[in-house]
C-alpha positions in Angstrom: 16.8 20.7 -10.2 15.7 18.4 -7.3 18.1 15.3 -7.9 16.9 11.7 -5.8 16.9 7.9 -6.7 13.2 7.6 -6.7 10.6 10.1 -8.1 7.4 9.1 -6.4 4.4 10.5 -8.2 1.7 10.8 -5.5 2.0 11.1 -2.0 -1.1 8.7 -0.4 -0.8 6.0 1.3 1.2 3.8 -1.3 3.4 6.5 -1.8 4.1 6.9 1.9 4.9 3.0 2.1 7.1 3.1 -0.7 9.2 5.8 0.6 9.7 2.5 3.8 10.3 0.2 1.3 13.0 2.1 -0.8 14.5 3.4 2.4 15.5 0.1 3.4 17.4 -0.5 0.0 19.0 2.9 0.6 17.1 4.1 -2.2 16.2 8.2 -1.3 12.7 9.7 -2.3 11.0 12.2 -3.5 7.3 12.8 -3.7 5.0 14.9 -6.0 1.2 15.9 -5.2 -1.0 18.3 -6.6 -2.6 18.2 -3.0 -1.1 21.0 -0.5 -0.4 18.1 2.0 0.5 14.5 2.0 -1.9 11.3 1.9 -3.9 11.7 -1.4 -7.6 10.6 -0.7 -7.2 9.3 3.0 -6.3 13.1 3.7 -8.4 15.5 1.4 -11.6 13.4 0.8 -12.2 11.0 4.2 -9.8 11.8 6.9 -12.2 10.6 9.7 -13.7 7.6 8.0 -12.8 4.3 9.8 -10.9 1.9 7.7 -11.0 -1.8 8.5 -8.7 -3.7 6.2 -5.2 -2.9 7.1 -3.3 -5.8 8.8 -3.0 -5.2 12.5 -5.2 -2.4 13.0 -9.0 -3.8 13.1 -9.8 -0.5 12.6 -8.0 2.8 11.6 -9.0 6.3 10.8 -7.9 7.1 7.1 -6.0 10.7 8.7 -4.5 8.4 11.4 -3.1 5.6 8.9 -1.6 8.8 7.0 0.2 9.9 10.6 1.5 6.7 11.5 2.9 6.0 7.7 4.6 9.4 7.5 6.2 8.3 10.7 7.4 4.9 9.3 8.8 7.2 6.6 10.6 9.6 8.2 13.9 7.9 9.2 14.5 8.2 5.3 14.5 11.3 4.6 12.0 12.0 1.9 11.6 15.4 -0.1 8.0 16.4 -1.0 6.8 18.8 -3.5 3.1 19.4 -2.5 0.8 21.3 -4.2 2.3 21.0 -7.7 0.8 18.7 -10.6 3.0 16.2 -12.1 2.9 17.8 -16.0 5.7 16.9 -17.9 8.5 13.5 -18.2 11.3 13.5 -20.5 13.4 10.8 -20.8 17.3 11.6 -21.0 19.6 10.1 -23.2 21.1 7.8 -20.1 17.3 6.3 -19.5 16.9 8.6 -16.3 14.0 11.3 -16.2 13.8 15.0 -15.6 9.6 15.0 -14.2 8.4 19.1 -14.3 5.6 20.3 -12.1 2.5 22.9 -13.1 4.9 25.1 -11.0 7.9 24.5 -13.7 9.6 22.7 -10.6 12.4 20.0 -11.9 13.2 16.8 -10.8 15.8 14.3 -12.1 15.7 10.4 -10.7 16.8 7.4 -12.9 13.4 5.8 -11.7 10.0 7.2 -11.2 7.1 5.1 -9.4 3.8 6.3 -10.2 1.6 6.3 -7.3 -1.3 8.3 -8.3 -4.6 6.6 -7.2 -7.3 7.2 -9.6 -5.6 10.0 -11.0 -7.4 13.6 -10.3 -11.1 14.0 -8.5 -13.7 16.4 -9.6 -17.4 15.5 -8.0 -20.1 14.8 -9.4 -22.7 18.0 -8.8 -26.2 18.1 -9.6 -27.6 20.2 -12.0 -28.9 22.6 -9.9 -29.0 26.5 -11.2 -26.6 29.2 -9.5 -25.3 26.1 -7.3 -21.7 27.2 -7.8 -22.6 30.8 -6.6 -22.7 29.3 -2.8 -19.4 26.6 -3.0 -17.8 27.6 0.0 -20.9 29.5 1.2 -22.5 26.3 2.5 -22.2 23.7 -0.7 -19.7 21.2 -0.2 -18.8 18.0 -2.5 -16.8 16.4 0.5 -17.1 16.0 4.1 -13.2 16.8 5.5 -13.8 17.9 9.1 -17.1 16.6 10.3 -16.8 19.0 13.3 -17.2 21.7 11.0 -20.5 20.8 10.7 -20.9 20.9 14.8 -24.8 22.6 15.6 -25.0 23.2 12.2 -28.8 22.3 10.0 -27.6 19.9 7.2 -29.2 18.8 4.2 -27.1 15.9 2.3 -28.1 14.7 -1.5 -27.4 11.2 -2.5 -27.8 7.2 -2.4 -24.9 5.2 -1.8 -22.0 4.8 0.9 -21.0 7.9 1.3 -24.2 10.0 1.7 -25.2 6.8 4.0 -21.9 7.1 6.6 -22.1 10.6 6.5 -25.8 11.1 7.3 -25.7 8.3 10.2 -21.7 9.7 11.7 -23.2 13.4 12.0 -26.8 12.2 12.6 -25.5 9.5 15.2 -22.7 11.2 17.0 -24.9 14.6 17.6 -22.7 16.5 15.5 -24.9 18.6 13.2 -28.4 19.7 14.4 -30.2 18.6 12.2 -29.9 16.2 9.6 -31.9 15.7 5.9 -31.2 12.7 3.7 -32.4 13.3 0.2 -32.5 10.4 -2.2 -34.8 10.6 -5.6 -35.3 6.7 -5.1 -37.2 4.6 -2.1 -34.0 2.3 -2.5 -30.5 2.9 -1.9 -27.2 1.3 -3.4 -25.3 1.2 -0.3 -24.4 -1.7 2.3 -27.7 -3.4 3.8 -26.8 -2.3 7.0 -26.2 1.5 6.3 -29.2 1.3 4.6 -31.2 0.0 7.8 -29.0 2.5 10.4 -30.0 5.5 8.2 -33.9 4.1 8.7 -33.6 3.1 12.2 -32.0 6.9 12.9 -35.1 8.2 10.9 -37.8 6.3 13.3 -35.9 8.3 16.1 -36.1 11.4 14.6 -32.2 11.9 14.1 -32.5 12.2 10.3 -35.1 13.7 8.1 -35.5 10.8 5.7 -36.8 12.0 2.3 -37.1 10.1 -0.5 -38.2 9.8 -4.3 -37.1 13.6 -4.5 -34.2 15.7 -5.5 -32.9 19.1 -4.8 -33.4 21.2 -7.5 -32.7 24.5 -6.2 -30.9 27.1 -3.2 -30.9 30.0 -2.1 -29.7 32.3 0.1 -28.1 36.1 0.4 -24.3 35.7 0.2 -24.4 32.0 2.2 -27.0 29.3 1.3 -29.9 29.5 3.7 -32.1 27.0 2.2 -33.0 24.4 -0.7 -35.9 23.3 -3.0 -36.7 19.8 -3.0 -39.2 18.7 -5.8 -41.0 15.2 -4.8 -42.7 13.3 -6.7 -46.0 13.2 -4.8 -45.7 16.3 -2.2 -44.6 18.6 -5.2 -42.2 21.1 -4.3 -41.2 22.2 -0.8 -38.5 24.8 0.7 -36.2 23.1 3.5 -34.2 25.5 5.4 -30.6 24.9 6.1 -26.9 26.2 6.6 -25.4 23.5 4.3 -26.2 21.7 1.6 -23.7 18.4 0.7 -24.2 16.5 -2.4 -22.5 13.2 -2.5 -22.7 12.1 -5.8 -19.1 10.4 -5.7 -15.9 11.6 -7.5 -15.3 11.3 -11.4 -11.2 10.6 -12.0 -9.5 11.0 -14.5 -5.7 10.4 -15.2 -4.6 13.8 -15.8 -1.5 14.6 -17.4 -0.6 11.2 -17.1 -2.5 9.6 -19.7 -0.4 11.7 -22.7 3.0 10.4 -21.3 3.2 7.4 -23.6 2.1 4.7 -21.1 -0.2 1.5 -22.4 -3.4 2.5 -20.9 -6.9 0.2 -20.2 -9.8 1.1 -18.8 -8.0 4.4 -17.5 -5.5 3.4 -16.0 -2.2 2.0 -16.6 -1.0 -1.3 -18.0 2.2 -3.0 -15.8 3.7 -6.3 -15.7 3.0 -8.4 -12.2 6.7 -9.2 -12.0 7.5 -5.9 -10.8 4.7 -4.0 -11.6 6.9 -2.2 -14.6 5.3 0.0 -17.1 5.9 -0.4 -21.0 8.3 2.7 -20.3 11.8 0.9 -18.8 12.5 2.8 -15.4 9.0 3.7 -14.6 6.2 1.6 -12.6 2.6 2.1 -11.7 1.5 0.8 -8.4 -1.9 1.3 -6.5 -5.2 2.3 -8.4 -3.4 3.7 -10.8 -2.8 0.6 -12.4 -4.3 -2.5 -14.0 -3.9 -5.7 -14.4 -5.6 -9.4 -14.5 -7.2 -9.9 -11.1 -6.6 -6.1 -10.0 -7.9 -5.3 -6.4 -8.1 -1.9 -5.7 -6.9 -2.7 -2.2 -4.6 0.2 0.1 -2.5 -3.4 1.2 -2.4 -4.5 -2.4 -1.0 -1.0 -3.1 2.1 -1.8 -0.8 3.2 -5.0 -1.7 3.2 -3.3 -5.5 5.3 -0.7 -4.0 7.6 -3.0 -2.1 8.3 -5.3 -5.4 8.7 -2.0 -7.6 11.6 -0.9 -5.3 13.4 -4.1 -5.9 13.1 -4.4 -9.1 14.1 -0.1 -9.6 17.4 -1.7 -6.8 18.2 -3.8 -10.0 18.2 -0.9 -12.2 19.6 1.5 -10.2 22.5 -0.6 -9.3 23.2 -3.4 -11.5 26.1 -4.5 -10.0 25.0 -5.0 -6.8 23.2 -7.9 -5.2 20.6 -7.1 -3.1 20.4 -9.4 0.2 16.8 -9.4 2.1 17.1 -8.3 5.0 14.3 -8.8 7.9 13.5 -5.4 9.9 12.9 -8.2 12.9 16.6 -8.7 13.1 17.9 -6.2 12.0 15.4 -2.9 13.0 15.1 0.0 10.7 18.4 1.4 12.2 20.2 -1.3 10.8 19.4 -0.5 7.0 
């Protein structure tokens, strides 16, 4: 039995900050992920994408955010249990929980924050024939590494943000060797000026534009070696290639989560503003995993949740105790 204050269920970055926030209130952590490592999406789905809204850092990598907050972290101490699905809550007669991984791995907290994002990922893929023969062997849902696509002949499938910033980063930076957009439309739903890179890279040459057709088929012996696009005038053509990548975005679901008892809308759960509380006394939602009136599915809306949950589980945890704010300006993280 892992015993902590906090049981932290998800380790991106709202978890991470959490772990800051409760560290500072002398409040100990302890993390569960289903994911192998910590930082949720900003480290399994888009750990070189650029992100622009966090406060101080005009721009950031997602991977690098995830570095710096796991460094923030660190003075406090937190457990993790990584690669292990949150299954199972009971609630004990004295209102604390005993949370049980996939892994039958225990862990009893008097609170637990949940901090799950959008709950567990599986993408979106086409209905193409034998197309789960090559995953691994050249079919990939998500771009991790974009190096491991260096020299390589790449065919992407799709029409909104992601197939757009993928096409132009490997396209752009002379990463892969060749690069095929395929999109069954002549529009796309992505930002205006994605839109107009991925056509101004395609005047040059750098991306094989093709549109109003789909892949329908691949082949290959062992690894995929080519695809068949059907268009709607040209009919049907064979493109060669050494990957194919479909980005037809993510479907979430809660998981597990959703059978605990919690008020759910729109898939995800219900919490009170004040302190971002679940109907379930000594458990909160924070991040994308919850919902509420005005809800912004923000990464900094994410930590101030996180930083009022911790006060309001302070409260709980120690009810005779008045908790004094304290800035880090005066008195650095040393002095918590």
């Amino acid at each position: 039995m892992i015993e902590t204050d906090i049981i932290i269920i998800g380790a991106g970055p709202v978890g991470l900050f959490t772990i800051f926030e409760a560290g500072l209130l002398k409040l100990r952590c302890h993390l569960i992920d289903s994911l192998p490592q910590p930082g949720g999406q900003c480290s399994e789905i888009y750990p070189k994408k650029p992100i622009y809204d966090i406060p101080g850092f005009p721009s950031i990598l997602a991977g690098e955010l995830i570095d710096n907050l796991m460094e923030q972290a660190a003075p406090f101490k937190p457990g993790f249990t990584l690669g292990e699905a949150a299954v199972d809550i009971e609630k004990l007669d004295d209102g604390s929980f005993i949370v049980t991984t996939i892994k039958g791995t225990k862990h009893h907290a008097p609170i637990v924050i949940i901090a799950g994002g959008l709950g567990v990922f599986e993408p979106r893929k086409p209905p193409i024939e034998n197309l789960e023969a090559y995953e691994d062997k050249g079919v990939e849902y998500i771009i991790k590494d974009p190096e491991f696509y260096r020299g390589k002949r790449c065919v992407i499938a799709g029409g909104g943000d992601s197939a757009l910033d993928w096409s132009i980063f490997l396209a752009d930076n002379n990463i892969a060797s060749e690069v095929a957009l395929v999109h069954r439309r002549s529009s796309f739903r992505g930002h205006l000026d994605s839109v107009q890179k991925v056509l101004d890279l395609a005047d040059t040459g750098k991306i094989k534009l093709i549109t109003e057709a789909e892949v329908v088929g691949v082949g290959g012996n062992g690894e995929i070696e080519n695809v068949l696009i059907k268009h709607e005038t040209q009919g049907d053509f064979i493109l060669e290639t050494d990957h194919f990548i479909p980005l037809f975005g993510l479907k979430p679901s809660l998981g597990p989560i959703a059978d605990w008892g919690f008020e759910i809308e729109k898939n995800a759960i219900t919490v009170n503003t004040l302190d971002y509380s679940t109907n379930i006394p000594g458990i909160y939602a924070i991040g994308d995993v919850n919902v509420y009136e005005n809800k912004l599915k923000l990464i900094l809306c994410g930590f101030h949740e996180g930083t009022l949950a911790v006060q309001s589980a302070f409260a709980r945890i120690h009810p005779d105790k008045k908790n004094v704010l304290k800035y880090t300006t005066v008195n650095g993280v040393q002095g918590f």
